[in-house]
C-alpha positions in Angstrom: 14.5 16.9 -9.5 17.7 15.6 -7.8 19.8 13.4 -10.2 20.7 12.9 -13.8 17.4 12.1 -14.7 14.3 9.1 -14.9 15.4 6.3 -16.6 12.0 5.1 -16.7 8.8 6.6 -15.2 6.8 3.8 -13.4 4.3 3.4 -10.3 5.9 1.7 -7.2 5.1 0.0 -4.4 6.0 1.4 -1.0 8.2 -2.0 -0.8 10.2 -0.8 -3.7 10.6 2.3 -2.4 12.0 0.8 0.7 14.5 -1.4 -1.5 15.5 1.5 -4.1 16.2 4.1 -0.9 17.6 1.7 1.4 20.3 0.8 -2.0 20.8 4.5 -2.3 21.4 5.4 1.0 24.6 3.2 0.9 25.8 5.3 -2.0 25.3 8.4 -1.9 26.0 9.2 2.3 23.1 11.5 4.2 20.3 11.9 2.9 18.3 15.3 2.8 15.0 15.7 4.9 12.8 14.5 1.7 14.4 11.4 0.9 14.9 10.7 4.7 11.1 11.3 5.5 10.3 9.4 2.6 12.3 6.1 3.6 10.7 6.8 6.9 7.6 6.4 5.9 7.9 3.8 3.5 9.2 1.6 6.4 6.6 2.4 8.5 3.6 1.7 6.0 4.7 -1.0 3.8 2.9 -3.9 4.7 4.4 -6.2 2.7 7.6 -7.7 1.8 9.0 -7.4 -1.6 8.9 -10.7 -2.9 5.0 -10.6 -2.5 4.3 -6.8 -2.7 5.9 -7.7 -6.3 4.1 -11.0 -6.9 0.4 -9.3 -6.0 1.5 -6.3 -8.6 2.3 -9.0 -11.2 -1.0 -11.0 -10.7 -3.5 -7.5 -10.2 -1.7 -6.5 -13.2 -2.4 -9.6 -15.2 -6.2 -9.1 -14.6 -5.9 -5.9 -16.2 -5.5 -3.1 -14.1 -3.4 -0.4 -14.6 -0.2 -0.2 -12.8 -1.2 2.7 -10.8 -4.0 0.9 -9.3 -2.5 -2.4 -9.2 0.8 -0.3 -7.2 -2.4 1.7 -4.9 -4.1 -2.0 -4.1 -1.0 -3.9 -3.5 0.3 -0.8 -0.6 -3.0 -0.2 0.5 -4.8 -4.1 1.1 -8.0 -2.8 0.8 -10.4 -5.2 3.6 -13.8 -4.9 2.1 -15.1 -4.4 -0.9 -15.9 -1.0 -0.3 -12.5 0.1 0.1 -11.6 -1.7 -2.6 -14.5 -0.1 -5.0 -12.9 3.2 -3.9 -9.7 2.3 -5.2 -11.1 1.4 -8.4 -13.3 4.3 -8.9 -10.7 7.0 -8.5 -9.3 5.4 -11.1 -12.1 5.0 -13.1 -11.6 1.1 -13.3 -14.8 -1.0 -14.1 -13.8 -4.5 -13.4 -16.6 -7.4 -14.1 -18.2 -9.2 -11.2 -16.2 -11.9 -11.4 -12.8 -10.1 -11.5 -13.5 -8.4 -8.8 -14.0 -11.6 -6.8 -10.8 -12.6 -8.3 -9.1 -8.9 -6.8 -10.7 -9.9 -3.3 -9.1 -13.5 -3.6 -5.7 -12.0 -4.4 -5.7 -9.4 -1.4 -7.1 -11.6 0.8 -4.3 -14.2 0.3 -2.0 -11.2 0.6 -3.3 -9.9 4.0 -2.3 -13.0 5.3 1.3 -11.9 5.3 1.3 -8.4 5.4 2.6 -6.6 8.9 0.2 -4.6 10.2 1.3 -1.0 10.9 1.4 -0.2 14.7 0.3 3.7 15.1 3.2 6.2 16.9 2.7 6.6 20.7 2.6 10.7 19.6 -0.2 9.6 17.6 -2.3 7.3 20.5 -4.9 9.7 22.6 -3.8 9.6 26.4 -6.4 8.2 29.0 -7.5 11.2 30.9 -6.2 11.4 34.2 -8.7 10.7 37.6 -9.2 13.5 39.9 -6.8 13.4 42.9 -9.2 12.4 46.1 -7.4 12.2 49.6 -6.9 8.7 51.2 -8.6 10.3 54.2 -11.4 11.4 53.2 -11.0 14.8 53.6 -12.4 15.4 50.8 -15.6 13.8 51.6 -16.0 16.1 54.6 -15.6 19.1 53.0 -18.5 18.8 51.3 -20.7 18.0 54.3 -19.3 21.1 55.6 -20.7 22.9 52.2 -24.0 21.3 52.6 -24.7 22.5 56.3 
């Protein structure tokens, strides 16, 4: 590990992330290719701003799950309830029906505001290309000519 040490040992939201390298990056000049790739990506994927990447932690963690679910939620904005079941399951989270309902509530309000994450154009399949056919129509007599 690269430092004097953790202060404190806590799940965080690819928002703080963002906040805590950007802060960093000030200080301490270049960054090596972890800490570089790892702002990178923060960027691209969090969805969120701070202010309410932090306020849906706070509220997910006020209905009682633990912070590295509420941290997994609040970067991922799970769309169904299937996603979201996921989630909870990994980390073996039972919530009652009606917190769950309160979970959707909270991520849908959340959604609202989030950015949504554009893929890379390295990343986007290119449109196969059409065959080449002369404007003449050579191409069309050619195979007449095969045919005969």
């Amino acid at each position: 590990m690269i430092g004097k040490g953790a202060n404190e040992v806590r799940p965080a939201t690819l928002a703080e992330v963002v906040k805590i390298l950007e802060k960093r990056q000030g200080t301490v000049g270049e960054f090596g290719f972890e800490q570089q790739t790892t702002l990178d990506y923060s960027k691209r994927f969090a969805r969120l701003k701070l202010s309410d990447a932090q306020e849906l932690f706070s509220e997910l963690e006020k209905l009682g799950l633990k912070a590295e679910t509420a941290a997994k939620i609040t970067d991922i904005l799970p769309i169904s309830r299937a996603q979201l079941l996921l989630i909870l399951a990994k980390d073996k989270s039972d919530l009652p029906e009606k917190k769950m309902a309160e979970v959707e509530e909270l991520v849908g309000k959340a959604a609202k505001k989030a950015k949504k994450v554009e893929p890379k154009a390295a990343e986007q399949p290119a449109a196969p290309e059409a065959p080449a056919v002369p404007e003449n129509g050579a191409g069309e007599k050619k195979e007449e000519e095969k045919k005969d």
